[in-house]
N, C-alpha and C positions, 0 to 999 in steps of 0.2 A: 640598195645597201645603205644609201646616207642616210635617207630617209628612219631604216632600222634602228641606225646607231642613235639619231636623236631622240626617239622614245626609248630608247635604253637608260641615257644621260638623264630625263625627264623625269623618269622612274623612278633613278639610284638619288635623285634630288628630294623628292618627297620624299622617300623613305627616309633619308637623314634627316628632313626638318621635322617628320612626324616621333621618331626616335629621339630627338633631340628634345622635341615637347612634351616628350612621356618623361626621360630624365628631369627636365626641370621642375616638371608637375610633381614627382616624386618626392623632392627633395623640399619641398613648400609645403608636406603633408609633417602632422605635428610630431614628434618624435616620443618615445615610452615615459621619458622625464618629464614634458609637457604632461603627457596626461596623466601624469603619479601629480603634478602640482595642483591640477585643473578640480582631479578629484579630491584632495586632501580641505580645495579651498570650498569644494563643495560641499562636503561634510560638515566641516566648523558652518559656514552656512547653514546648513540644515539645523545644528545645534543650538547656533544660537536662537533660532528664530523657534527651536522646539523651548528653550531657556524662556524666551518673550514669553510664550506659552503658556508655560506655568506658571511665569508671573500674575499675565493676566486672569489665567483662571485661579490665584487662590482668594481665598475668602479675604474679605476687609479685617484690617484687624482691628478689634473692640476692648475695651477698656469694661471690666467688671463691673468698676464703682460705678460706671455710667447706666451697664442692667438694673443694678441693684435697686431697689426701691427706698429710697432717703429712710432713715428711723426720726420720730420723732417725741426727744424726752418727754417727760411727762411735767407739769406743771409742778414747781415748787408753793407752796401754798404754807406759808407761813402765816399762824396766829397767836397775836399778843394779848393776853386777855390776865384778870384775876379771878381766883377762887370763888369771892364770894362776890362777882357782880353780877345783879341781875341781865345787864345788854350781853355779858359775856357768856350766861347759862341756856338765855334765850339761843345764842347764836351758834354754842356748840354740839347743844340739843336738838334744835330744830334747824339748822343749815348743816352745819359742818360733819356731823354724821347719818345723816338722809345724803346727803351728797358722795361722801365718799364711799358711801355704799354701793353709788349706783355710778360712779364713774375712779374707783380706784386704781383704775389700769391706766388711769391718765393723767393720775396728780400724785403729791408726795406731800406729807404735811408735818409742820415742824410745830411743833407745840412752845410757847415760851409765856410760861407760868410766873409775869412779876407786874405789870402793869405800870400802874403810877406810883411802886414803892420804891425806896432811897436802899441807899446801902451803905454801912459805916463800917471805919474799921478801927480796932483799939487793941495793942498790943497782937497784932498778927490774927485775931477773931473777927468773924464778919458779924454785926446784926442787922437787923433790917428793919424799916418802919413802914407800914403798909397802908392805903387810901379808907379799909375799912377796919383797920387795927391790929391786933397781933394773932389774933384766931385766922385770921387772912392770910396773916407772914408763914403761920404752923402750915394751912391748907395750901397756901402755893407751893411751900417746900414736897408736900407730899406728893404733889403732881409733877412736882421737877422731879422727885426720886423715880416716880413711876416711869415719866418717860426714857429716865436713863437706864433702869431695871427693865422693863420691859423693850423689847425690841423690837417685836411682832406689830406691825405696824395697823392691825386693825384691832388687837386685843387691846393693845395701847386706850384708842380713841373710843372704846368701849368702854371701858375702864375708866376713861379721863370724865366722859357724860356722863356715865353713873354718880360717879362722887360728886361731880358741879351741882348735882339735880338739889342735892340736901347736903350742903359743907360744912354746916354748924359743928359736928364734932369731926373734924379732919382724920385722925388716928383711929378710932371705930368705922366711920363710914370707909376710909381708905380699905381698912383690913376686909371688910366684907365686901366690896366692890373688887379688889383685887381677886379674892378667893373666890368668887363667883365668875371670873371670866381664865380660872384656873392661873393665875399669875404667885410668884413667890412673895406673902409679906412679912415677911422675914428680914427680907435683902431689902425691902423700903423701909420698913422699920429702921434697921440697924443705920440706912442712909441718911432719914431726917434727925434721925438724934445724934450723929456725929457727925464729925467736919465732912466728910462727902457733900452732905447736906447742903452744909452752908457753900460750899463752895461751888456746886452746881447754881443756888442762886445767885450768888456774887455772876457767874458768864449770862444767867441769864438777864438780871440785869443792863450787864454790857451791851450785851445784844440792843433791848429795850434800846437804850442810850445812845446805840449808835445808830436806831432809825434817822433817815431826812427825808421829810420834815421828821420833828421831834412828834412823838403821840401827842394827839392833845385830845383822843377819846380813845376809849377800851371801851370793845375790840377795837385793834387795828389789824389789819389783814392785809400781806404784801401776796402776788401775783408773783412770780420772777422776779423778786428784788422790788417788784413795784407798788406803792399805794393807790394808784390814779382809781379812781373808780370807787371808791369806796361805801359809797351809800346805795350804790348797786349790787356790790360785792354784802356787803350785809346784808340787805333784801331778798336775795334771791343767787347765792353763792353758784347753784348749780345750773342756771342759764349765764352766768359771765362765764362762768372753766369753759366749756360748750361752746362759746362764739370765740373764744380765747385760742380754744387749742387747735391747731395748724392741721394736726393726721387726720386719719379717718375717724367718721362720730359715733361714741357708745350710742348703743338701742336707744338709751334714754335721752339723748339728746337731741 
């Protein structure tokens, strides 16, 4: 019988310490709040790291101007010349329109019709005294009307070579050089015989005058503002634009 009773006691003992182990165990297992916080921090987790994601995969971002392929003006080509000189007939004839023929898409040309002439003034009237006399003063005026009558920047220069070739009678050659490259000489007429006229040459002049250096030969021919070069630049106008200009080169060059 004693023997009974103490595996009875032995029994009722494990079983409380093994009940006792299951409560505690129980109570160290995570509770519904735990796992509502466990998952919520999981989520944002997940979010952020999908947020990283799409960071990392979008595209770099690019600046246009940077695609864009640079534009590059076209050369300003300014010539100072007179009427009746032969370096300046030579030069408008045979350089200056064979050139811009063949590279017009890359230069821009300013015409300034006064050369080595003076300019006075008396009671508010301009006159002028020109290197080869007053048939010079009449001819450059007509080629300052034409460039400011005409606009067309190649009828222009057709127009201006025409009448340099033979200037002797400025107002005859004018009107049929005009009329033949279909310009109005009407509107140049009415220009050189009235103060328009004069007053186109008076800026051209200026112009003239405010070259540096000062002209000390007609033609003079600036570049961008520039003379450097100039006995290349009259020799052979259309190989300087050519090495000159920065973009891509016309056919002809």
């Amino acid at each position: 019988m004693g023997g009974g009773r103490i595996v009875i006691r032995i029994t009722i003992i494990v079983l409380i310490v093994v009940l006792a182990w299951k409560v505690w165990d129980y109570t160290a297992l995570p509770g519904v709040e735990d796992f509502k916080v466990k998952e919520s921090a999981r989520i944002q987790d997940k979010d952020c790291c999908e947020d990283d994601k799409a960071v990392l995969q979008a595209p770099a971002v690019t600046h246009q101007d940077e695609l864009e392929v640079p534009a590059f003006p076209p050369l300003r080509v300014e010539v100072y010349y007179e009427a009746l000189c032969p370096d300046s007939r030579y030069f408008v004839v045979r350089q200056l329109l064979p050139t811009y023929n063949k590279l017009k898409d890359i230069m821009k040309v300013s015409l300034v019709p006064y050369g080595k002439a003076s300019t006075h003034e008396k009671d508010g009237q301009y006159t002028f005294k020109c290197q080869h006399g007053p048939v010079e003063c009449r001819a450059n005026m007509v080629h300052a009307c034409v460039t400011n009558i005409i606009k067309d920047e190649a009828t222009q220069l057709s127009t201006v070579s025409c009448m340099i070739e033979k200037n002797e009678s400025p107002m005859k050659v004018g009107q049929r050089c005009v009329e033949k490259f279909g310009g109005d000489w009407s509107g140049v007429e009415v220009c050189v015989t009235g103060e328009k006229g004069a007053s186109i040459m008076k800026h051209m002049g200026d112009m003239t005058d405010a070259l540096n250096p000062p002209v000390s030969f007609i033609p003079t021919v600036t570049i961008d503002g520039s003379q450097a070069g100039q006995s290349k630049i009259l020799q052979d106008l259309h190989k300087v634009l050519c090495r000159r200009y920065k973009g891509p080169k016309p056919a002809s060059c």
